[in-house]
C-alpha positions, 0 to 999 in steps of 0.5 A, spaced: 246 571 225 244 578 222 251 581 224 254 576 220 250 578 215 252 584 215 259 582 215 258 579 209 255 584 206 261 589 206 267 586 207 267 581 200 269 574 204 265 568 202 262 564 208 262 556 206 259 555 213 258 558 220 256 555 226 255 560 233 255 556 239 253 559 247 260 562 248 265 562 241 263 562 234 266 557 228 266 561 221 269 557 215 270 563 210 273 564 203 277 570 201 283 574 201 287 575 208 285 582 208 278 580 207 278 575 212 280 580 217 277 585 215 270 580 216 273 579 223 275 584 225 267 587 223 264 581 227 267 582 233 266 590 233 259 590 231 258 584 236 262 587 241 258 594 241 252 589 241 252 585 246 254 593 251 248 595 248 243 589 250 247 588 256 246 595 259 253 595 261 261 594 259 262 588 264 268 585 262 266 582 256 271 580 250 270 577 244 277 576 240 278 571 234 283 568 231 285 566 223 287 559 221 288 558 214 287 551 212 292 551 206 291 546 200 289 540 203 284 538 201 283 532 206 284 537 212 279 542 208 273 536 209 275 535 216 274 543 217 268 544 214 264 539 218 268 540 224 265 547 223 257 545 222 257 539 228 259 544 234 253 544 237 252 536 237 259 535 239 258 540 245 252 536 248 247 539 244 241 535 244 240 537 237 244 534 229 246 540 225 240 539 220 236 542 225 241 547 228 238 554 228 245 558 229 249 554 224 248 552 216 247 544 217 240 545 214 244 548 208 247 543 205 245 536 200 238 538 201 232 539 196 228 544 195 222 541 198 224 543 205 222 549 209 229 552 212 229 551 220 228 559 220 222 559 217 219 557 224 217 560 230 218 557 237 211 554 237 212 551 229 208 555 225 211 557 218 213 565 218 212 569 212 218 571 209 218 579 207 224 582 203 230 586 208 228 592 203 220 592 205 222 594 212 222 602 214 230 605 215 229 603 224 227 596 223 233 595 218 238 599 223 235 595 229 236 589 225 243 589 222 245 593 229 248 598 225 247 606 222 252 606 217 252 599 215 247 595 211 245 589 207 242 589 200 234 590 200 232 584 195 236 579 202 230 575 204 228 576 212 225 571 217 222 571 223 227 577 224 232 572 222 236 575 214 237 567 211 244 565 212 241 562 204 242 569 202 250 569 202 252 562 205 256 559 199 252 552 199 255 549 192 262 551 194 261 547 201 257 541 197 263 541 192 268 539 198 266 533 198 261 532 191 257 527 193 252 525 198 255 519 201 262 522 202 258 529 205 256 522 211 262 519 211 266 526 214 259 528 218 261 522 222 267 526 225 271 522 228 276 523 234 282 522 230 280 528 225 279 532 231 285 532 235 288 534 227 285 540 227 286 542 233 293 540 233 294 544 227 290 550 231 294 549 236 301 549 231 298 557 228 295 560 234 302 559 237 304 560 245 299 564 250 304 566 254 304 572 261 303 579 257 309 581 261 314 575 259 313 576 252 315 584 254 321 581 256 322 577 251 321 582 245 326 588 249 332 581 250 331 580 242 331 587 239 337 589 243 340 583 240 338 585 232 339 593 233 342 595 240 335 598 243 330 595 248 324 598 245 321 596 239 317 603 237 325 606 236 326 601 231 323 601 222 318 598 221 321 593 217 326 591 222 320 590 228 318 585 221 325 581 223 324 581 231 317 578 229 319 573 225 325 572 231 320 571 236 315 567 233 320 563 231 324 561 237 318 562 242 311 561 237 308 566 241 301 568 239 299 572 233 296 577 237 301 577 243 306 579 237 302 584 235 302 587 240 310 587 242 312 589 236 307 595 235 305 593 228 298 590 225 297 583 226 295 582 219 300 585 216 305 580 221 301 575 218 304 577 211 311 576 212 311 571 220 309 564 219 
């Protein structure tokens, strides 16, 4: 939770709705792609650094996310939205999104005679709520997991939680769906608005296929458009159009691409769709 807090802090992104489950997380972020990206690329080295450090070892752990761009869609872009918040509910979780302690569900449609579920410890007991400011450099750096990196002082602090109401767009996600009663209709997702959403996932994210196949496939394409196998020895432009060729005859993933054709995945974005 604090992590995503200091993504949030240093990247520029705007988070409309999150919701972390036991073994992926689900962001719903507003920005530029070089924002989004940059906020992606953060959590997942931060976390990653995390996760070594409290596990007292490297194992063979391994966090890569993906972006799916939602468009201008605006039906899509309800359904997304609650997708988003309803994960732990529809993953079997014996809890509905309001009362989720790792997700914004409690954020939404809410008056302010509420007390935010972070506010209470395990026993029910009402936490005091101090400003990140008030804590000495050590606490800060334990609690945001970083050196170099901060959040800005006057961020309230929980239970050793920094309150996602702190830099989650709460107006942003209600404006979505205007009303209460429209907010009700979508939060009863259906499996039809589901399978929508992961058909057009499925459509973005591409194909996975054998790391050693997609080699191959690459050294067949860039000696049919510049008469080399490797695509280190061709512009970077040209490695632009090799990508564009394989995404578009073999939809291979943005993250096999990549790495086929030595180039950045989010300046491939730019310019494969």
């Amino acid at each position: 939770m604090n992590i995503i807090a200091l993504c949030v802090a240093n990247t520029g992104v705007t988070v409309v709705a999150f919701s972390l489950e036991d073994s992926h997380p689900h962001f719903l972020l507003f920005g530029t792609l070089e924002e989004c990206a940059a906020f992606k690329e953060m959590f997942e080295t931060t976390y990653r650094h995390y996760a070594v450090r409290s596990r007292l070892g490297k194992d063979d752990y391994n966090l890569c996310g993906e972006l799916y761009p939602i468009g201008e869609d605006l039906s899509y872009l309800m359904n997304v939205a609650v997708y988003t918040i309803i994960q732990p509910t529809k993953d079997g979780k014996s809890v509905i999104p309001y009362d989720y302690l790792w997700g914004t569900g409690f954020l939404y449609f809410r008056d302010r005679r509420h007390l935010p579920v972070w506010c209470f410890d395990d026993a029910g007991n009402v936490c005091p709520v101090i400003a990140f400011g008030s804590l000495n450099k050590q606490q800060q750096r334990e609690m945001v997991h970083s050196r170099h990196l901060t959040v800005p002082s006057e961020w309230q602090v929980c239970n050793n939680i920094i309150l996602p109401s702190n830099y989650v767009a709460v107006s942003q996600f209600e404006s979505i769906y205007k009303t209460h009663n429209c907010f009700r209709v979508f939060l009863s997702n259906n499996r039809k608005k589901e399978e929508e959403i992961l058909l057009r996932i499925a459509s973005e994210r591409g194909v996975s296929l054998e790391d050693v196949e997609v080699r191959q496939l690459c050294g067949k394409e860039c000696k049919l458009l510049f008469g080399v196998r490797d695509p280190r020895r061709i512009a970077p432009k040209d490695r632009i159009v090799l990508a564009q060729t394989l995404r578009r005859k073999y939809r291979i993933a943005f993250r096999q691409l990549s790495f086929a054709v030595r180039l950045p995945e989010t300046e491939l974005r730019k310019y494969v769709k």
